[in-house]
C-alpha positions, -999 to +999 in steps of 0.1 A: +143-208+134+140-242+154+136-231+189+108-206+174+073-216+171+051-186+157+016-178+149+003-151+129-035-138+133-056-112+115-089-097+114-094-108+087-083-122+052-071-093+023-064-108-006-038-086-022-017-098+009-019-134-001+018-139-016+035-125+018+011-152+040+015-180+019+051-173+019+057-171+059+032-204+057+060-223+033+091-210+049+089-204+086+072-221+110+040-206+116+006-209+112-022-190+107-057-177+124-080-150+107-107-130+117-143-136+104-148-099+091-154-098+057-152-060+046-167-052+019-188-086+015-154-103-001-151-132+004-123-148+018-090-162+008-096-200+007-080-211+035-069-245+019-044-226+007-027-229+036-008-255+045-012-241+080-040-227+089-057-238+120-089-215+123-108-186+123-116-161+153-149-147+158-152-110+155-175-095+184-179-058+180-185-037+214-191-007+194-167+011+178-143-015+190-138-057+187-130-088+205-115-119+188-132-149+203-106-173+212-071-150+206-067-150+241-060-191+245-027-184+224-007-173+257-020-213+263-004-225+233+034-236+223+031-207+202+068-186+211+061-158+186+027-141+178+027-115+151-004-095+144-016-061+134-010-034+163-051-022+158-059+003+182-096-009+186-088-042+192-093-052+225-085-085+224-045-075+212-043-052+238-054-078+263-026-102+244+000-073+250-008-070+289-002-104+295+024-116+272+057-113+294+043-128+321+037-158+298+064-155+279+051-142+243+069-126+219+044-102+202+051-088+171+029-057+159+029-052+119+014-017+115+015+018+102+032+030+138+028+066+136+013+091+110+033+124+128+004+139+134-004+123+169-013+141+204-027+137+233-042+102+242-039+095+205+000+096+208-004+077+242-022+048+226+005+046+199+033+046+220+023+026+248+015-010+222+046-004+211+065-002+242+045-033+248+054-054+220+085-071+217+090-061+181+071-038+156+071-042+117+060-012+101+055-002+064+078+023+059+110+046+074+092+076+077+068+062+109+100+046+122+117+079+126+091+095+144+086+067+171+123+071+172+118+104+178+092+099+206+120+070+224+110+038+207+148+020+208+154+015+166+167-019+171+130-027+183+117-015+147+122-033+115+106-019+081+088-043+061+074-020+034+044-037+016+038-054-015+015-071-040+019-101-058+051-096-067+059-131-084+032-132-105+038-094-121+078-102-125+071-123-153+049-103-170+074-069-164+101-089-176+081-102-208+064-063-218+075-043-245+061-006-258+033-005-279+005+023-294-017+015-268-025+051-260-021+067-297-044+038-309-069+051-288-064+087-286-057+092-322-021+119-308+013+115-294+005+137-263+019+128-229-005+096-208-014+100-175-031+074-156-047+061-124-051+029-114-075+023-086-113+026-073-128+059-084-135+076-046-138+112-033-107+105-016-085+097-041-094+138-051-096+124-092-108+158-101-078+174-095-061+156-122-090+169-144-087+205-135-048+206-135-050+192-169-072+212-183-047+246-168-023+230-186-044+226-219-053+265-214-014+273-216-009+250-245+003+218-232-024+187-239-024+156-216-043+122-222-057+109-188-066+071-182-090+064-152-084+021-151-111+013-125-145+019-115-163+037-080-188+061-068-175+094-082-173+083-115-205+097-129-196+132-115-159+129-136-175+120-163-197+151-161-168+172-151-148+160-183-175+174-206-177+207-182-137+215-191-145+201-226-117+176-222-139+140-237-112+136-263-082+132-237-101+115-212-104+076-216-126+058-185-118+021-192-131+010-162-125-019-142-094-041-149-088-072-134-056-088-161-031-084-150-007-082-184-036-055-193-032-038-165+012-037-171+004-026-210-015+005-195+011+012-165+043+007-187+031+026-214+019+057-194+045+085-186+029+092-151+011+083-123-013+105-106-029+102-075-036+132-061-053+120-023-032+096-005-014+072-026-008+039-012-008+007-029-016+024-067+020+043-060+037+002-057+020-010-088+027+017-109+065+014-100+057-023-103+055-018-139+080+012-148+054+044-143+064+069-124+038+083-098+030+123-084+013+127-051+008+151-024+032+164+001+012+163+031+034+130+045+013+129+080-021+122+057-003+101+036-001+059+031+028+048+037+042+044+004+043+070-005+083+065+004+084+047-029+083+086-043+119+093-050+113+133-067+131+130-095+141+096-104+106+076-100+080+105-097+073+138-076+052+157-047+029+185-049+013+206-025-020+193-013-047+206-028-030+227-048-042+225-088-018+252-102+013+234-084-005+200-094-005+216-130+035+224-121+044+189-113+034+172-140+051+198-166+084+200-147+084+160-147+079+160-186+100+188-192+132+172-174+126+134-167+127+127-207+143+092-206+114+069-201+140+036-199+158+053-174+126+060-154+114+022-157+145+011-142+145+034-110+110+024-102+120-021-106+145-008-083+130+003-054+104-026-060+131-049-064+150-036-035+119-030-012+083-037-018+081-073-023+075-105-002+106-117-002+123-086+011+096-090+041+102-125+045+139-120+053+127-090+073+105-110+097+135-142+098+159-115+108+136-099+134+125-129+152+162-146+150+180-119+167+157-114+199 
């Protein structure tokens, strides 16, 4: 990548994408700008991390939308390659967009492309930054085949998937072994199920309450483990004592160890994350848990891709408690060999959702334009 000098910007810094930056910073010439947004009040990656780094934009918001304060003088720079996310409300990226061939920019989007359910001036917008760009990473196949489908060429696509920190759980994965974790606790050798994640109306956490409980009423008993913490917790709490489930429900709370965190995920039979599934679907897998969503794929994250039904978890119909309640007894009913399960979902972390897949991704990309 000799001839190619690249530059990758952000709003801002998100820490569970740490491994992928710090990886571009150490094996391809780039460096690195970020946004000073800090959502959430959290504070920042420490940007003497990066060997690269070479300053921070400043964030001007013109209502609902935002202007980074000195993007603009990269069209100046010897910058060949800019990657950056393709955000709609982002003036300043659309500005870089307009007037990157005439400087001769490559400009890379890394998005979400396309959720399916896009019309009108919504569609527009996404189609016309990527007919823009010179390249677009996105997160999964399922967006790429329906820009395809709208005339954006495939070769101008790559899928980069997502991950966490991928080389720090390895270890750990590799080192884990079964234990009593949940019979220690629950004091029965029923089936676990578990989320991992912040406890928020969306995630729809009460429908793993209510499906288990249907599935108590017809003589099946679950456990469920909530491993975080968030707004709605009170009201499952209260809900747990309404279906008069406290002895199969354990709220641990928040969990920040990592090798505590694998214990929970490895030992569990399932997954469940009944609103959209996202990142809590590639840790689970990341670990050898299985994970059940729904099926409505144009409100979904995108990986929800990492879903094979069958070999590392299942779909149900949104909003739908009885075929929630389905799910998970057709998964235990037929997907008895828990090895077998661990393996498929290392695989399709192994194969997919992990830096170094999207390192190789982004080399190949910007090599063959």
């Amino acid at each position: 990548m000799q001839s190619h000098r690249i530059c990758f910007f952000n709003r801002s810094t998100i820490h569970y994408r740490k491994t992928i930056w710090l990886l571009m910073d150490r094996e391809l010439p780039c460096d690195f700008y970020f946004g000073d947004s800090r959502p959430g009040k959290i504070k920042p990656i420490p940007y003497e991390e990066f060997e690269h780094f070479k300053g921070e934009f400043h964030n001007v918001s013109i209502g609902p939308f935002y202007w980074q304060k000195g993007a603009m003088k990269l069209l100046q720079s010897e910058y060949t390659d800019i990657i950056t996310p393709g955000d709609y409300y982002c003036l300043s990226t659309w500005m870089l967009l307009l007037r990157a061939r005439r400087k001769k920019k490559n400009i890379y989007l890394w998005t979400h492309g396309a959720y399916g359910d896009e019309t009108g001036f919504k569609k527009w917008i996404a189609l016309k930054s990527k007919k823009l760009a010179k390249g677009v990473f996105l997160y999964g196949n399922y967006a790429k085949g329906i820009l395809e489908k709208w005339g954006i060429p495939s070769e101008k696509m790559f899928t980069i998937y997502n991950s966490l920190s991928y080389d720090e759980q390895l270890p750990i994965r590799n080192a884990i072994q079964p234990s009593a974790l949940y019979q220690e606790h629950f004091k029965n050798d029923n089936n676990n199920i578990v989320f991992i994640g912040r406890l928020t109306a969306v995630k729809k956490l009460d429908q793993i309450l209510k499906a288990v409980k249907l599935l108590k009423d017809d003589g099946v008993s679950y456990n469920v483990t909530f491993i975080g913490d968030g707004v709605v917790r009170e009201q499952l709490e209260s809900l747990t004592t309404e279906l008069g489930l406290q002895d199969s429900v354990w709220f641990y709370g928040a969990l920040y160890d990592e090798k505590k965190i694998a214990e929970f995920l490895y030992n569990a039979d399932l997954c469940v994350s009944p609103g959209n599934v996202g990142l809590t679907a590639m840790h689970a897998m990341t670990f050898g848990c299985p994970v059940i969503s729904h099926n409505s794929f144009p409100k979904q994250m995108p990986e929800f891709e990492a879903i094979e039904p069958g070999n590392t978890g299942a779909f149900f119909k949104e909003n739908d408690i009885e075929d929630l309640a389905r799910a998970i007894k057709q998964w235990s009913d037929t997907c008895d060999d828990r090895e077998a399960v661990r393996k498929a979902c290392y695989k399709v972390i192994d194969e997919k959702y992990n830096p170094h897949v999207q390192i190789e991704t982004i080399k190949k990309a910007i090599n063959n334009q």
